[in-house]
N, C-alpha and C positions, 0 to 999 in steps of 0.2 A: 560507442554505439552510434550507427547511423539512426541521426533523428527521424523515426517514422509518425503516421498518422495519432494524431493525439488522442487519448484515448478520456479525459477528464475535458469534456469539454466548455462546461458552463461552471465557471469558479469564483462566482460571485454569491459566492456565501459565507456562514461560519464555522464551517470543518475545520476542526486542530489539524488534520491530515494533509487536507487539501484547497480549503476554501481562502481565497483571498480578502475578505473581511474578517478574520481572525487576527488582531494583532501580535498575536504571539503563535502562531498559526507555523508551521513545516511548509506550507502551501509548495506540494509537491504537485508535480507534473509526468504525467501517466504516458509513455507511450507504446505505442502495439510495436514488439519486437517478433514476427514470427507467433507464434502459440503464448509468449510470455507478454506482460508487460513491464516495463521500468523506466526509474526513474531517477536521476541524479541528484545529488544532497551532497551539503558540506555543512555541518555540524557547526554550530559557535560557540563561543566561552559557556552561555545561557543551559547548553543540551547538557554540561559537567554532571558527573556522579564524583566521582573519586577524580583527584587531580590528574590533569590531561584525557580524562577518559568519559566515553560517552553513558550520558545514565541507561540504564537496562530498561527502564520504561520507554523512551525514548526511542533505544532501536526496537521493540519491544512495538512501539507505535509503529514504527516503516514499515514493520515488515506486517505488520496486522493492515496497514492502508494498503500494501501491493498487494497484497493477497484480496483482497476485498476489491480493488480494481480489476482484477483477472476474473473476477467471478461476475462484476457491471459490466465486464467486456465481452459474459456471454451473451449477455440479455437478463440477467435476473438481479433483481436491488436485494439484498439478502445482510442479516445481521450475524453480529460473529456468536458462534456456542459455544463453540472451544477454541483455546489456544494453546499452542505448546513452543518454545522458545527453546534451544540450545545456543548457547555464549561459546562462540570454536575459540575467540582471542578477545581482546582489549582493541575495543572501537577507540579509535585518537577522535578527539575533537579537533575542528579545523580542516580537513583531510577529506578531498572527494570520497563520494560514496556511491556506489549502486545498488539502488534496491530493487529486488526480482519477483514477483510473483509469478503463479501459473494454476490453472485448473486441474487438477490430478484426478478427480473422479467426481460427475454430474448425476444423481440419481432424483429422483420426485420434487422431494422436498429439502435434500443435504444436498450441496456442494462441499467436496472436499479441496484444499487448497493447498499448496506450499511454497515457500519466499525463503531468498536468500540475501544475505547482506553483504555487498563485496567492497577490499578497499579499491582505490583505481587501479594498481597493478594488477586485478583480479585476487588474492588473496580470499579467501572465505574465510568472515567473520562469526556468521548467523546463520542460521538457521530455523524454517518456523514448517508447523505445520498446523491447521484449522480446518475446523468446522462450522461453516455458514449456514442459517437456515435460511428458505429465501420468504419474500413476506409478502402478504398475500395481495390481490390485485387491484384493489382500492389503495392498499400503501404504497403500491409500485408507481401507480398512476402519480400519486400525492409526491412521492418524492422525484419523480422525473421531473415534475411542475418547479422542484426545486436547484435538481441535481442535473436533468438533462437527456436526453430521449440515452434508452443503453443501445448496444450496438444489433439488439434484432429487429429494431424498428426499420 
């Protein structure tokens, strides 16, 4: 993937997803592809579930962070309601990752979303699909002070 415009731009926090004061933190890096956004990961010994393979919480997390970045990337800071996960293979630890998010449907108060997990050859690992609520505009303001203006500003 061509690196484009970043899409997480203030990472001076404690997000397990994304913040760079998390020492144990994924601190993933968000960028605008087109409609989607992603992000590269390489998993370490630390992400193990079962030997050689990545825990399901885990990916479980990436693809709950991309999707939740594609939804900041509309303009709305929004919490997750649902989530649904399918396992397509066995994630290796160690081994480039790409994770996908995108907006699949914007109503009121729901954004709908869905993330895929690929290895570098493209291979489809994951798959996710959620339900964001977005939060209202006293928390928006409170968390951009934190997280960083989103992209309708």
């Amino acid at each position: 993937m061509a690196r484009e415009e970043l899409v997480n731009t203030a990472p001076d926090h404690g997000c397990f997803g994304c913040g760079e004061q998390n020492p144990i933190g994924l601190r993933l890096k968000f960028h605008r592809a087109g409609d989607d956004v992603q992000a590269h990961f390489i998993p370490k010994k630390v992400h193990e579930g079962y030997a050689a393979m990545m825990h399901g919480g885990i990916v479980s997390t990436l693809l709950d962070e991309a999707m939740s970045w594609a939804v900041i990337d509309r303009g709305h800071l929004a919490v997750t309601a649902k989530l649904e996960i399918e396992f397509k293979r066995p994630v290796p630890v160690t081994e480039p990752l790409l994770v996908i998010g995108r907006v699949t449907r914007d109503r009121r108060r729901l954004v709908e979303a869905a993330g895929e997990l690929r290895s570098a050859s493209g291979d489809l690992l994951a798959t996710a699909s959620a339900v964001f609520m977005r939060v209202s505009d006293e928390q928006q303001r409170a968390w951009e002070g934190i997280y960083g203006p989103t992209a309708s500003q």
